[in-house]
N, C-alpha and C positions, 0 to 999 in steps of 0.2 A: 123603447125609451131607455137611456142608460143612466142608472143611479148614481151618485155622488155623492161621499161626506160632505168636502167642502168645497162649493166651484172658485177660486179668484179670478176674477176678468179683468186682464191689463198685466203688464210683465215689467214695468221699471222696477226702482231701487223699492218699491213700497208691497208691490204684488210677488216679486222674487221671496224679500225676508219673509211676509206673509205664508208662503210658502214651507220657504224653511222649519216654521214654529209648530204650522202645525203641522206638516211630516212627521217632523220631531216629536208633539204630541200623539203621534199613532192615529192621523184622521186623516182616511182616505180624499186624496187632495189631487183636483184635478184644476193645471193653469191655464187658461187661453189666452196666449200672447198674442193674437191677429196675426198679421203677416210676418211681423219682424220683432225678436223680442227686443227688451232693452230701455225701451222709451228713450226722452232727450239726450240719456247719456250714450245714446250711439252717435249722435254728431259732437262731443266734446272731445279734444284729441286729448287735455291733460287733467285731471282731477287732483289736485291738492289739498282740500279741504276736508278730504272723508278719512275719518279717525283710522288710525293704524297703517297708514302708508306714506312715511316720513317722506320719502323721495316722488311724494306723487302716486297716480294712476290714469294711463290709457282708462277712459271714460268704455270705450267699447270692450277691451280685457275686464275690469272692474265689472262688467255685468255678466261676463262670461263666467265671468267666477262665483259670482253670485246663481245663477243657474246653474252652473256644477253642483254646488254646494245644495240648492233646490233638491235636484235629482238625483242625489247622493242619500237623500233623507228618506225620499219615495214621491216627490212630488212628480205625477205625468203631465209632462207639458203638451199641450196639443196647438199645433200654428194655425188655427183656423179665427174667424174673427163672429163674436157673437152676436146677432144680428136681432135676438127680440125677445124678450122676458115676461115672465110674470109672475109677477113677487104678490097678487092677491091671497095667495093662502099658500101654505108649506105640506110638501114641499115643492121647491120652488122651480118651476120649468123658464128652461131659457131653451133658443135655437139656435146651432152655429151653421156658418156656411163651410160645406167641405170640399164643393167641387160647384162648378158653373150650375146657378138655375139647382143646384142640388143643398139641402139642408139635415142635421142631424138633431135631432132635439132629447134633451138633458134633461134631470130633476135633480135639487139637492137641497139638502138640508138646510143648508147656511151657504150666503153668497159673502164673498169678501169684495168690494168695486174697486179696483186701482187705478184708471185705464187714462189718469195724469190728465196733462192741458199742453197745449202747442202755443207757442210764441206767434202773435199776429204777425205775418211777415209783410213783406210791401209788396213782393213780386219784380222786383228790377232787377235788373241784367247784373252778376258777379254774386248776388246775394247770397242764394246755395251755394255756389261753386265755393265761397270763402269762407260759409258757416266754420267754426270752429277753425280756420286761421286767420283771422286778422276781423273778421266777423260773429258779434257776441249776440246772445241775447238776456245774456246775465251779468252785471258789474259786478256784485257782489262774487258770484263765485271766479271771475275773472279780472277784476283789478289788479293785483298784482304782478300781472306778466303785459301789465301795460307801465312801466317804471319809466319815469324822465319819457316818453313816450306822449306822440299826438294824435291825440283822437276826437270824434265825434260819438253825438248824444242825439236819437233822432222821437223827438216824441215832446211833448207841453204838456203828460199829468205827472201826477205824484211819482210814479214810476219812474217817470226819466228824470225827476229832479234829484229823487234818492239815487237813482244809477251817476247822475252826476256827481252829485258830492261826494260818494263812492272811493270815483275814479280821479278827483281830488287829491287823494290820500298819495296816489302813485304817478298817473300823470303829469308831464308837464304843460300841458295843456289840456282845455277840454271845451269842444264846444258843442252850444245844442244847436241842433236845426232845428226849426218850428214853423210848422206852414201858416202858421195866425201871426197876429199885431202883439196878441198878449199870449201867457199861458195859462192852463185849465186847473192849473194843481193849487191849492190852499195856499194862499196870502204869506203864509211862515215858510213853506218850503220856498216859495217864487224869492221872496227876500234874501236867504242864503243860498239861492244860487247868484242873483241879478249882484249881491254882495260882494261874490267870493271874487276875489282879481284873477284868478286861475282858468275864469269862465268867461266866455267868448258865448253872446246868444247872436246868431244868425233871423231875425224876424219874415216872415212873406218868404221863407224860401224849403225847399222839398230835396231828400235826396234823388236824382233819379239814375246814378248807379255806381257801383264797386269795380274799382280796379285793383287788378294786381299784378304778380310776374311769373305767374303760374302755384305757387308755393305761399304766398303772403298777400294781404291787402297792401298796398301802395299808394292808393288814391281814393277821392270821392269824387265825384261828379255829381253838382249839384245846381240848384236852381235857384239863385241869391236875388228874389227880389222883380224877377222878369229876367234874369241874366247869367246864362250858364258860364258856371266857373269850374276848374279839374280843380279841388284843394289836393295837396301832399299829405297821408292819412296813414297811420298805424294801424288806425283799429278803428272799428264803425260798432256801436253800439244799439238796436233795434228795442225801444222801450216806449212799444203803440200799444201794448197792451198782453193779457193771452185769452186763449178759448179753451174752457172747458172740456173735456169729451164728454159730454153727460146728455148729449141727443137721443141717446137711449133709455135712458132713464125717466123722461122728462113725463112720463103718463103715470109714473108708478112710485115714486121720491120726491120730497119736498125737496126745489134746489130755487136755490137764491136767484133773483130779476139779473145777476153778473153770468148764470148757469153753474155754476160750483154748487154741487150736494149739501146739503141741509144735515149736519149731526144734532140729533136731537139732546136736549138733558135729561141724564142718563141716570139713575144711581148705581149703576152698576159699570155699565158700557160707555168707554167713550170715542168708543166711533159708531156708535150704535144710527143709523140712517132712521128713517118716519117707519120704517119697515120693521118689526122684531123679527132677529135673525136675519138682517142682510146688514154689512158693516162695510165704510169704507173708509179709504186709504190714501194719502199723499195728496199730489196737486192739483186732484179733482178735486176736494175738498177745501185748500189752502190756496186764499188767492193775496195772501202775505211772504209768508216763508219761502217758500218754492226753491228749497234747499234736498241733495240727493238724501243729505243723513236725516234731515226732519220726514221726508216719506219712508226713508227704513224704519224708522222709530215707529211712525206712526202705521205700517204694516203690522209692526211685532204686535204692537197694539190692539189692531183686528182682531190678528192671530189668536191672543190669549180672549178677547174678548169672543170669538167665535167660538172656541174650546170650552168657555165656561158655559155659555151658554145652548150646547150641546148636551155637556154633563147634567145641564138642570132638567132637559127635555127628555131626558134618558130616567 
C-alpha cells in the first residue's frame, strides 16, 4: 500500500491550484486526474473571464499551465481514475484503477475531492461535435462572444431562465425551447424572461439537433409543437441541468438529495466535508457558481485548510 501526505481526486481549475498550495506548503501531494486532466475546461476553446489574462485563454492551454505549475512545485500526477474509498478512520484508504481488471490501493492522511459535475447533455446529433463553437453550456462564462448575435436557451428552470437574461445583455435575440406548456423556474424569474421583448419562448417544442459548416453552429433543428423546423442559430445554449461526480462518495459524505458534497460548519475549515480531514473543492460542491476562478479559490481553500489541519495532527 502506498502512503501519501495529501491525495486530491479530480484535476480542473480546483484540484490543479489545490495542488499547487500544498506542494508549495512541502506536503507530499499525490493528484489523480482519471483519464484526462483538465475538467470542463478542456472543451472551452476561449476563457476570458479568469483574472490575469487580458486577451483571454485557450481553456485547454489555461489548464496545461496550471499542471505545469502543479508539477513544478512537486505535485505527482497520476492518470488513473479512483474507484473506491474509505474515509471511516485515517488514514484514509482509497483504490485506483491502473490497468484492466488491475487495482493499486493508497492511504493518506488528508483527501482533498475536486472531481467537478458535467453539464446534463441531451445526446442529439452535432451536440459534441460543436461543444465549445457555437454550443455552450455556460451563459454566464459565454455571453459575450454571442454580441448582436442569435441564439437559443434550451431548458424551463432557474438555470435557463438566468442563462437567458444573461445572454440578454449581448444577444440580439434569444429564445428558449421548452418541451412543457409552462416553465418550472420560480414565478419572478418566469416574469422577466416572458417580459423581456428580447425573448422569444418556443412552448411543446424539443431540440433535436445542431447544425453547422464544419467550424461553427449555423443551425437548430428542432421540434415546434409536433412540427419540425431548421431555425438559423449562432449559438445553442444547454441549460437542463448538471451531475455531480460524487457516485463515489455517496456511502462515505453527506451529499445533498441534487448529489453535490455536503461542507459542513466549520470553525475552523471551510471546506471541511461530514469527514475530519477529507476537504472538497469546486463544482462538486457548488451547484450556483460553477465559475473556473470560484473552484481555484475554492481549491486554494482546501489546500490551506488541509495544511492546517495536518500541522494540528502533527
Amino acid at each position: 500500500m502506498q502512503e501519501i501526505g495529501v491525495a486530491i481526486i479530480g484535476s480542473g481549475p480546483a484540484g490543479l491550484t489545490a495542488g499547487i498550495y500544498t506542494s508549495r506548503a512541502r506536503l507530499q501531494t499525490t493528484l489523480f486526474a482519471g483519464q484526462e486532466i483538465g475538467g470542463q475546461l478542456m472543451y472551452t476553446s476561449d476563457v476570458e473571464n479568469f483574472p490575469g489574462f487580458p486577451e483571454g485563454k485557450s481553456g485547454p492551454v489555461l489548464m496545461m499551465d496550471l499542471q505545469k505549475q502543479a508539477q513544478r512545485f512537486g505535485t505527482e500526477i497520476v492518470f488513473a481514475t479512483v474507484s473506491k474509498v474509505d474515509f471511516s478512520k485515517r488514514p484514509f484508504k482509497f483504490w485506483v484503477n491502473v490497468a484492466h481488471d488491475q487495482e493499486a490501493d493508497y492511504q493518506a492522511k488528508s483527501i482533498i475531492i475536486s472531481t467537478g459535475a458535467s453539464s446534463i447533455m441531451l445526446g442529439v446529433p452535432g451536440e459534441k461535435e460543436y461543444l465549445g463553437r457555437g454550443v455552450s453550456t455556460c451563459a454566464v462564462c459565454d455571453a459575450a462572444f454571442y454580441r448582436d448575435k442569435n441564439v437559443y436557451v434550451i431548458g424551463g428552470g432557474d438555470s435557463a431562465m438566468e442563462d437567458t437574461l444573461a445572454l440578454t445583455k449581448f444577444a440580439s435575440q434569444v429564445t428558449v425551447v421548452h418541451r412543457r406548456d409552462s416553465f418550472k423556474a420560480s414565478k419572478i424569474m418566469q416574469e422577466r424572461v416572458l417580459n423581456n421583448p428580447k425573448i422569444k419562448v418556443l412552448w411543446n417544442s424539443q431540440l433535436l439537433a445542431v447544425e453547422g459548416n464544419g467550424k461553427q453552429v449555423t443551425h437548430a433543428l428542432l421540434d415546434v409543437a409536433g412540427k419540425k423546423e431548421k431555425m438559423a442559430a449562432n449559438g445553442v445554449f444547454l441549460a437542463i441541468g448538471h451531475k455531480p461526480a460524487s457516485t463515489l462518495f455517496r456511502e462515505q459524505l453527506q451529499i445533498d438529495p441534487a448529489g453535490y458534497i455536503e461542507l459542513v460548519s466549520h470553525p475552523t475549515y471551510s471546506t471541511q466535508t461530514s469527514v475530519e480531514g477529507v476537504f472538497a473543492a469546486g463544482d462538486v460542491t457548488d451547484h450556483r457558481y460553477r465559475q473556473a476562478i470560484v473552484s481555484a479559490g475554492m481549491g486554494a481553500k482546501a489546500a490551506l485548510d488541509a495544511e492546517h489541519f495536518l500541522a494540528g495532527q502533527e
